[in-house]
BAGU-446465 format. One record per residue: residue number from 1; x, z, y of N, C-alpha, C, O, CB in turn. Coordinates in pm, whole numbers. Glycine has a CB too. Example, Ala and Ser with C-alpha at 12.3 -4.5 7.8 and 13.67 -1.06 7.14 Angstrom:
nr|n.xx|n.zz|n.yy|ca.xx|ca.zz|ca.yy|c.xx|c.zz|c.yy|o.xx|o.zz|o.yy|cb.xx|cb.zz|cb.yy
1|1319|780|-569|1230|780|-450|1320|780|-330|1424|846|-332|1131|905|-447
2|1285|708|-225|1367|714|-106|1290|787|3|1341|804|114|1408|572|-60
! end
This chain:
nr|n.xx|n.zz|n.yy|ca.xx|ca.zz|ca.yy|c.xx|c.zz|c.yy|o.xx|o.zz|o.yy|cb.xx|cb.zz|cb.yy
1|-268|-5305|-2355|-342|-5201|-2285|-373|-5246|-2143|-306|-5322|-2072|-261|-5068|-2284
2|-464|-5197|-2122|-574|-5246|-1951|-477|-5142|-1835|-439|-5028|-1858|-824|-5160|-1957
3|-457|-5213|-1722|-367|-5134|-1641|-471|-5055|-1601|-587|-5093|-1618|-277|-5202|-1527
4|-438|-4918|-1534|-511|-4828|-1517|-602|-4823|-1428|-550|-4833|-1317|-455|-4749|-1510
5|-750|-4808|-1420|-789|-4835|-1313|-840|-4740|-1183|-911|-4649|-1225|-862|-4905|-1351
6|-825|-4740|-1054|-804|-4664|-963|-913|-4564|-910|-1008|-4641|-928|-763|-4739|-881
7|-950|-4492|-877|-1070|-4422|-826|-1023|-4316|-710|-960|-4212|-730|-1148|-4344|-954
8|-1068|-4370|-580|-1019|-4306|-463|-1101|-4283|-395|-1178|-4371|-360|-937|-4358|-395
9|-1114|-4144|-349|-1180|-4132|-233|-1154|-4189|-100|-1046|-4205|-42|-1185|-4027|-218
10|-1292|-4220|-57|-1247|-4352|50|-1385|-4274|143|-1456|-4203|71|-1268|-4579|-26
11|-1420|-4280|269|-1537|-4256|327|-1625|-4320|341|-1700|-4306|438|-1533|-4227|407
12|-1639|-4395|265|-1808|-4473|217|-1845|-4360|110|-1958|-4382|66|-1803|-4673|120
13|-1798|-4268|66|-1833|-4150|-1|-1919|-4055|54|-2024|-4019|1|-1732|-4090|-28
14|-1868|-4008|176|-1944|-3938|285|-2101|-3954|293|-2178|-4050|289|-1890|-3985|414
15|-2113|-3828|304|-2311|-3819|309|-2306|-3696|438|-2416|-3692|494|-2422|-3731|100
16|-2238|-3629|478|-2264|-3552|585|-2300|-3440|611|-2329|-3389|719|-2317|-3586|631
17|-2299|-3390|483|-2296|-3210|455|-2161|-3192|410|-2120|-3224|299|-2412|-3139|322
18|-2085|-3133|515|-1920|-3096|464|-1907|-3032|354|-1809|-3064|287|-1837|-3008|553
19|-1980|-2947|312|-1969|-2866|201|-1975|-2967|90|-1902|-2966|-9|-2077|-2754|194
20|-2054|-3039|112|-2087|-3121|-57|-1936|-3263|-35|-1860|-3312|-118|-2336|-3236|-65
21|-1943|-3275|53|-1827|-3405|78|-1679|-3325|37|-1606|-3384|-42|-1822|-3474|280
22|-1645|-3226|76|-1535|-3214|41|-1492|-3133|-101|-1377|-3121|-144|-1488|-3171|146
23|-1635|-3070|-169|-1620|-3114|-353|-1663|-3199|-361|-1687|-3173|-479|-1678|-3045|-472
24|-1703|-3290|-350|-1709|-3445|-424|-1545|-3553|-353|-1516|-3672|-368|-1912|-3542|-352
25|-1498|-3478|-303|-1368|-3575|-270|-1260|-3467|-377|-1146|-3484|-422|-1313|-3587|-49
26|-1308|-3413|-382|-1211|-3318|-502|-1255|-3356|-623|-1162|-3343|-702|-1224|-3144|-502
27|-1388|-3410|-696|-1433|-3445|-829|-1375|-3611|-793|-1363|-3692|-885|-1627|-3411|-869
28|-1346|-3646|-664|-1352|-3803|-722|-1168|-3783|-756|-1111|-3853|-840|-1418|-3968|-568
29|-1081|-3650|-651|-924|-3649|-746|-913|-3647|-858|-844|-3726|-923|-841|-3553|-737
30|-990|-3540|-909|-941|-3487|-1069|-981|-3634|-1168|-912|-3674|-1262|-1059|-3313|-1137
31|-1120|-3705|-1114|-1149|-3837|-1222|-1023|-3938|-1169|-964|-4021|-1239|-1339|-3927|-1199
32|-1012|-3925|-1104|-858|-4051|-1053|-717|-4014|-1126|-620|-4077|-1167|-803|-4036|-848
33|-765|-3858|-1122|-635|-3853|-1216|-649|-3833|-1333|-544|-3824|-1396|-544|-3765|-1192
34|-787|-3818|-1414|-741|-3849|-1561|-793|-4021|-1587|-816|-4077|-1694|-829|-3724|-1685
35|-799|-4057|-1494|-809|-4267|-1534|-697|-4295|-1532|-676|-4398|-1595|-884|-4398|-1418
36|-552|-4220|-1460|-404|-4263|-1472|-300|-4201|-1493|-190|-4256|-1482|-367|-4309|-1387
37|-317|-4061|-1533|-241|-3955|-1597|-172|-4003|-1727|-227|-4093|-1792|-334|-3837|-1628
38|-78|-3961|-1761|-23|-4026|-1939|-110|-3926|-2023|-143|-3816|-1980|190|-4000|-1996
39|-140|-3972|-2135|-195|-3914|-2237|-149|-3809|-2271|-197|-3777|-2380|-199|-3976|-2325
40|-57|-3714|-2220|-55|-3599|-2256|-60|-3512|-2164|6|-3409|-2179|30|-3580|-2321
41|-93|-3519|-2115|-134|-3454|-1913|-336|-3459|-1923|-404|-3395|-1843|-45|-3655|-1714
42|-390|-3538|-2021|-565|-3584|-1987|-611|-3451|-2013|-686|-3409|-1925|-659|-3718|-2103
43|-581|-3344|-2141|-641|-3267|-2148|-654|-3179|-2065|-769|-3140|-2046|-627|-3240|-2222
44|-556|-3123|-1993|-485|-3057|-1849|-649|-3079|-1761|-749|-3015|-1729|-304|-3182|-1762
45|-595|-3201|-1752|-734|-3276|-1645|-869|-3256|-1639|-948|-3221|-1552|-755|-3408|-1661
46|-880|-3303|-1807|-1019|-3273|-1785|-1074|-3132|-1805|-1188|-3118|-1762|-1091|-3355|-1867
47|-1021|-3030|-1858|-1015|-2892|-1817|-1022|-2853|-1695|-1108|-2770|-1667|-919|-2841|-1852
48|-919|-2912|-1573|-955|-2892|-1459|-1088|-2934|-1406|-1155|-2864|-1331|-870|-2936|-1398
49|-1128|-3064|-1453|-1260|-3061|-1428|-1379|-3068|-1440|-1469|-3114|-1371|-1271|-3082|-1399
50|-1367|-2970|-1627|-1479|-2915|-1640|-1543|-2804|-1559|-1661|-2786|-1530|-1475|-2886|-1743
51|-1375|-2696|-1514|-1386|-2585|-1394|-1467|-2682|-1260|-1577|-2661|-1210|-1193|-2516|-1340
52|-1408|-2749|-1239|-1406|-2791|-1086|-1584|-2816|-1107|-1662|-2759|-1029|-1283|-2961|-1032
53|-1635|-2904|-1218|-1812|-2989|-1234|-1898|-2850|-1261|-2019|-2865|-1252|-1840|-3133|-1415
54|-1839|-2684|-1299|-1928|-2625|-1355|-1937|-2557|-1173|-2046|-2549|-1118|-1889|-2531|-1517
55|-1845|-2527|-1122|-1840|-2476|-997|-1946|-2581|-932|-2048|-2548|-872|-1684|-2470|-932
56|-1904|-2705|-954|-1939|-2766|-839|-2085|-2799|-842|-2144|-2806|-735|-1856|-2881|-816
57|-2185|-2832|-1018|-2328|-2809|-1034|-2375|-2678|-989|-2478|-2642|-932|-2365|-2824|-1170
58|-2282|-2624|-1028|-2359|-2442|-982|-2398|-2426|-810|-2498|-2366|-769|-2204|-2281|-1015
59|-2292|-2495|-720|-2325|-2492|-609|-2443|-2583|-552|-2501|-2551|-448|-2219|-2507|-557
60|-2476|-2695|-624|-2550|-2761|-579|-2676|-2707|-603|-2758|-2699|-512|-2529|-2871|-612
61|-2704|-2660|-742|-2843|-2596|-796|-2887|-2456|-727|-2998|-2403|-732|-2828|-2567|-961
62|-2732|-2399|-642|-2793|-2302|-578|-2851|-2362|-459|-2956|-2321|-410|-2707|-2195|-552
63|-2786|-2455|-416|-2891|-2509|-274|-3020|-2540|-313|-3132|-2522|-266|-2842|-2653|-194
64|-2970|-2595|-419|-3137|-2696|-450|-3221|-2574|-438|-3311|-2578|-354|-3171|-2793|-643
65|-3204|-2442|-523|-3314|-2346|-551|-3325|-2281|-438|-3436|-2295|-388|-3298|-2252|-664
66|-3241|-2206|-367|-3263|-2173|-229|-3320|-2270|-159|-3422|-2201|-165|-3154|-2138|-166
67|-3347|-2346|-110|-3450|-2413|-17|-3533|-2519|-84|-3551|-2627|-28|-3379|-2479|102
68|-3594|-2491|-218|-3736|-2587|-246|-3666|-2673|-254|-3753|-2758|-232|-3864|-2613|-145
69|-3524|-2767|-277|-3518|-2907|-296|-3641|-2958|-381|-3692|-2881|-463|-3385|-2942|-362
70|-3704|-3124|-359|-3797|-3129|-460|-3760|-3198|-610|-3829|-3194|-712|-3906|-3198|-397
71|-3623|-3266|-587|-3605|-3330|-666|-3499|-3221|-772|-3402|-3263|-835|-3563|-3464|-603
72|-3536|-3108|-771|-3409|-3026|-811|-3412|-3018|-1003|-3313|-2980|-1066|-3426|-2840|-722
73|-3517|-3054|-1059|-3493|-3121|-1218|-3456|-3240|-1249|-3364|-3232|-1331|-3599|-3125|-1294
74|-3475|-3320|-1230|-3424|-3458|-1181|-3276|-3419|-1183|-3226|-3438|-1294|-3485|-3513|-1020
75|-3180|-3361|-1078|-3064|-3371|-966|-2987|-3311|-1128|-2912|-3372|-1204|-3069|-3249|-770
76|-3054|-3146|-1138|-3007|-3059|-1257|-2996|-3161|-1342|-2885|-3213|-1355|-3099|-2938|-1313
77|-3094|-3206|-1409|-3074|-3256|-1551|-2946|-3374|-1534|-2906|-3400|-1648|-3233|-3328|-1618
78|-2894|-3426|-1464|-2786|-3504|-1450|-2677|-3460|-1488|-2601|-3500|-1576|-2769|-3540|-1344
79|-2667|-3342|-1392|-2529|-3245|-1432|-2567|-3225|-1532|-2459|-3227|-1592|-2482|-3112|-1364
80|-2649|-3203|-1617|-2648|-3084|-1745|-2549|-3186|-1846|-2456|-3150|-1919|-2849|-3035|-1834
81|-2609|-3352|-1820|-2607|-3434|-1908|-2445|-3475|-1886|-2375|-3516|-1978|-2726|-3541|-1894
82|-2407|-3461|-1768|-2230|-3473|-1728|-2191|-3359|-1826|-2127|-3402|-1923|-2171|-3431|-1531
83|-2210|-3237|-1825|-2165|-3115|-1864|-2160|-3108|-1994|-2052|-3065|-2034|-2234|-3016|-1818
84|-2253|-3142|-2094|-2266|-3181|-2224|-2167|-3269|-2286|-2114|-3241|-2393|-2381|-3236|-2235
85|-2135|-3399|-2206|-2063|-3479|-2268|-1906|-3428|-2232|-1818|-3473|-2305|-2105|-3625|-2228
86|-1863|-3330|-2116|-1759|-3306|-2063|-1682|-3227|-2210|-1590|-3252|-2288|-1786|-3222|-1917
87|-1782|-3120|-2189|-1753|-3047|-2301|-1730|-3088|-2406|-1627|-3040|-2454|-1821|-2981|-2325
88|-1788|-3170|-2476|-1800|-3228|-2664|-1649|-3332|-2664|-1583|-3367|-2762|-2002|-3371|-2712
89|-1622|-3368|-2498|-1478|-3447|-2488|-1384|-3288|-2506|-1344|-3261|-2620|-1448|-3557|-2296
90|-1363|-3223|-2430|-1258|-3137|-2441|-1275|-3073|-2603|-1171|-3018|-2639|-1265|-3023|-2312
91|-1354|-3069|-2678|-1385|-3022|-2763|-1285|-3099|-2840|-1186|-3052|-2896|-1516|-3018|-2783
92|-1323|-3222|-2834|-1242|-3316|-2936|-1121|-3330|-2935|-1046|-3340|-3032|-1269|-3433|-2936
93|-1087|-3334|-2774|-947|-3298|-2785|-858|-3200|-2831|-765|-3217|-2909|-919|-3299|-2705
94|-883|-3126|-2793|-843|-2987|-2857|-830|-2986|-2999|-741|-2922|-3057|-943|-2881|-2828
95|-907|-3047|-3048|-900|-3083|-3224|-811|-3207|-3257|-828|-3268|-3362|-1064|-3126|-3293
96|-755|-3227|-3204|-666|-3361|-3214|-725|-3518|-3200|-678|-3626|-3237|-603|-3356|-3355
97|-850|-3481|-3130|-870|-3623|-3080|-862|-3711|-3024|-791|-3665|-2934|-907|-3648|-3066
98|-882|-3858|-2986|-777|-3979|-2883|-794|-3922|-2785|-899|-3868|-2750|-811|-4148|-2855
99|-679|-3927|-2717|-742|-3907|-2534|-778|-4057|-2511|-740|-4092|-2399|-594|-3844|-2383
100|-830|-4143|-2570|-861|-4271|-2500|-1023|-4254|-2456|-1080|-4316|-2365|-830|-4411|-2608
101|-1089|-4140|-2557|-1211|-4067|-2529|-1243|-4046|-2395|-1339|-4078|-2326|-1210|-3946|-2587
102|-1100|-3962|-2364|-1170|-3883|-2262|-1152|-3998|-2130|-1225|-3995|-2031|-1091|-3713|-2237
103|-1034|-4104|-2152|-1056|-4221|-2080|-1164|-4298|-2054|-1191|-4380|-1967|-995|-4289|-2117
104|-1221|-4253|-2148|-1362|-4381|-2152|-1452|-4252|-2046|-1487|-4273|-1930|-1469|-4436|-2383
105|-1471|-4140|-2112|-1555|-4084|-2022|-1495|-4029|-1832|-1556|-3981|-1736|-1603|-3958|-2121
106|-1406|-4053|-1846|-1303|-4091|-1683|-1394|-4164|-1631|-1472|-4121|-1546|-1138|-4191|-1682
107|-1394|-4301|-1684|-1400|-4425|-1628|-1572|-4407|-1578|-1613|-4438|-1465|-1353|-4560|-1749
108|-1673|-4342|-1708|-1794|-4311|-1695|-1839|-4205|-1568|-1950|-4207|-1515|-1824|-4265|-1823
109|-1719|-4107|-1531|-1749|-4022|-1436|-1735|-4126|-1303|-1805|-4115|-1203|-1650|-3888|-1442
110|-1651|-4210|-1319|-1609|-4320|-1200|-1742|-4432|-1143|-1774|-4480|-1034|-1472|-4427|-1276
111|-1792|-4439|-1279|-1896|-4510|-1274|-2050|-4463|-1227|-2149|-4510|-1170|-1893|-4551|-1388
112|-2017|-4375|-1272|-2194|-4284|-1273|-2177|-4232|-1099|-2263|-4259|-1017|-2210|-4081|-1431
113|-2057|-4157|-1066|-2068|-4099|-933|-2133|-4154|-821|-2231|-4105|-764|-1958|-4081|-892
114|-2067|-4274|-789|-2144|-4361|-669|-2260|-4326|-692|-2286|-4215|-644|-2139|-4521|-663
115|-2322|-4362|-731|-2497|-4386|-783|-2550|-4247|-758|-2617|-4218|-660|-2529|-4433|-975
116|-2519|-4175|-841|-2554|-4031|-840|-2503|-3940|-681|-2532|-3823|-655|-2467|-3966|-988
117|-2420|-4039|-589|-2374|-3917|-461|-2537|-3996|-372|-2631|-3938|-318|-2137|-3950|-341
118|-2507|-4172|-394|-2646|-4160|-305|-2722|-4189|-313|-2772|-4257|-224|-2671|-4184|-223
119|-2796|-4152|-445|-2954|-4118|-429|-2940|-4011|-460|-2991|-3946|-368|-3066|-4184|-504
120|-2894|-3926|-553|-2936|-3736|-542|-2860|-3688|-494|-2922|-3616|-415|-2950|-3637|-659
121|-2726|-3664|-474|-2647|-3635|-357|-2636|-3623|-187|-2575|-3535|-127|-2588|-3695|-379
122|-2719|-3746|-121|-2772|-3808|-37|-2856|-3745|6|-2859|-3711|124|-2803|-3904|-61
123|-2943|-3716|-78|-3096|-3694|-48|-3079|-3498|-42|-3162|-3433|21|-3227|-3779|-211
124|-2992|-3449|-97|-3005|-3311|-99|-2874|-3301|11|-2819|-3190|17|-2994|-3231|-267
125|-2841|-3367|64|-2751|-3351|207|-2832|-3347|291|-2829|-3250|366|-2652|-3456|252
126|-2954|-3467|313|-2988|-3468|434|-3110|-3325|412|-3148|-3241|494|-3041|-3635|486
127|-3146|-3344|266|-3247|-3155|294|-3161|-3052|349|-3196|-2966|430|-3308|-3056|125
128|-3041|-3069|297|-2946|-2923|363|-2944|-2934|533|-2955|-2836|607|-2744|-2929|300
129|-2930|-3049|571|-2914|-3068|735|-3019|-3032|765|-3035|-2921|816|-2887|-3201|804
130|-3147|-3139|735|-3284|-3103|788|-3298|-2937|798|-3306|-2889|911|-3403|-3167|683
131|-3302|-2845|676|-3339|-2741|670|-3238|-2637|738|-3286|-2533|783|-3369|-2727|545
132|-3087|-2662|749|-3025|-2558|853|-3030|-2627|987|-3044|-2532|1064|-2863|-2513|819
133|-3028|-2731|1056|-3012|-2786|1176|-3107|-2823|1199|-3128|-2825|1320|-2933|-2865|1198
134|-3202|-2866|1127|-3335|-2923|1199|-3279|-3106|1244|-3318|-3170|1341|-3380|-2798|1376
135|-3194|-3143|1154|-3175|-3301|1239|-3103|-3353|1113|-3104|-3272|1021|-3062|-3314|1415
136|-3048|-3459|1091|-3016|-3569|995|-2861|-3578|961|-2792|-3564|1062|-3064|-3707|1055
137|-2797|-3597|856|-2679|-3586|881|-2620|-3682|965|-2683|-3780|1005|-2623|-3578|780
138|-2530|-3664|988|-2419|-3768|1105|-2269|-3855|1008|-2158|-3802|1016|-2318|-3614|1259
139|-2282|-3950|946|-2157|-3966|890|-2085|-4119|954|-2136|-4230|967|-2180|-3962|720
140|-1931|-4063|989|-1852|-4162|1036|-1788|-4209|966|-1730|-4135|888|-1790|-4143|1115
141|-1765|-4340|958|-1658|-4403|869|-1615|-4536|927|-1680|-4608|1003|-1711|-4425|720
142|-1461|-4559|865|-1377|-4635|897|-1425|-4769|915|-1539|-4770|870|-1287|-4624|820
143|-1408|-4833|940|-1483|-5022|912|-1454|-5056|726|-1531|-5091|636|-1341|-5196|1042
144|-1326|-5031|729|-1258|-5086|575|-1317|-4989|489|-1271|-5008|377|-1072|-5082|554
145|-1414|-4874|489|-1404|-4767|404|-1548|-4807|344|-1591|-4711|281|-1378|-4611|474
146|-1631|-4907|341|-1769|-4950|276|-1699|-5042|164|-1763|-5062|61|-1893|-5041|392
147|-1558|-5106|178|-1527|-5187|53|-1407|-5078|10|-1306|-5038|66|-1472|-5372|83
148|-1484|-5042|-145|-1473|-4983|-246|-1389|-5052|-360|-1397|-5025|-480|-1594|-4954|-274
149|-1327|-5123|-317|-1304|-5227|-420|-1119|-5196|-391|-1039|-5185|-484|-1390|-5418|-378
150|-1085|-5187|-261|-937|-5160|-209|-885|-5062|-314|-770|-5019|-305|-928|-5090|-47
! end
């Protein structure tokens, strides 16, 4: 078996709308902890974060729709497509299926996130700034916090 592999929030994460940074440092806990939880703790997990991804699309699609985001089918259809597969995993489990499943789709939430915080994530931060402040977000980070790899 492959030693477990790590997923931490680090501030090369940061995009600069507090609201969206600090649920997405909470979606990158719950995927860190079902990539290294024991197999009988995953279902726990990913239950927690089917709650945590339905809260946390719902908040984003309300921004998007409250202020004209343009890319807001695009942004949606991502989550829908996270949400679909979240589900059909807890599904299986629940029926006695591997949790190595829901490992694989861990590893896929680990994978897909980066990508998905900055280009649609990113881009609906700096609309949230632009449109309440009138200016760009501001994000600080550590020197060591761009290598993702620690």
């Amino acid at each position: 078996m492959n030693a477990p592999v790590e997923f931490k929030w680090n501030d090369g994460f940061k995009l600069g709308y507090g609201p969206m940074d600090e649920t997405h440092e909470e979606f990158v806990e719950i995927v860190g902890a079902m990539l290294v939880c024991p197999d009988e703790e995953i279902l726990g997990h990913l239950e927690a974060f089917a709650a945590h991804a339905e809260a946390h699309f719902a908040q984003e699609l309300k921004w998007m729709t409250e202020t004209d985001f343009p890319s807001t089918d695009c942004h949606n259809d991502e989550h829908a497509a996270v949400m679909k597969s979240v589900i059909e995993v807890c599904e299986l489990l629940k029926s006695g299926g591997d949790p190595a499943v829901a490992r694989s789709l861990a590893q896929a939430l680990a994978d897909w996130f980066p990508g998905h915080a900055d280009y649609l994530d990113s881009a609906l931060a700096q609309w949230m700034v632009k449109r309440k402040m009138n200016g760009v977000p501001l994000v600080f980070r550590r020197k060591d916090s761009m290598n993702t790899g620690d």
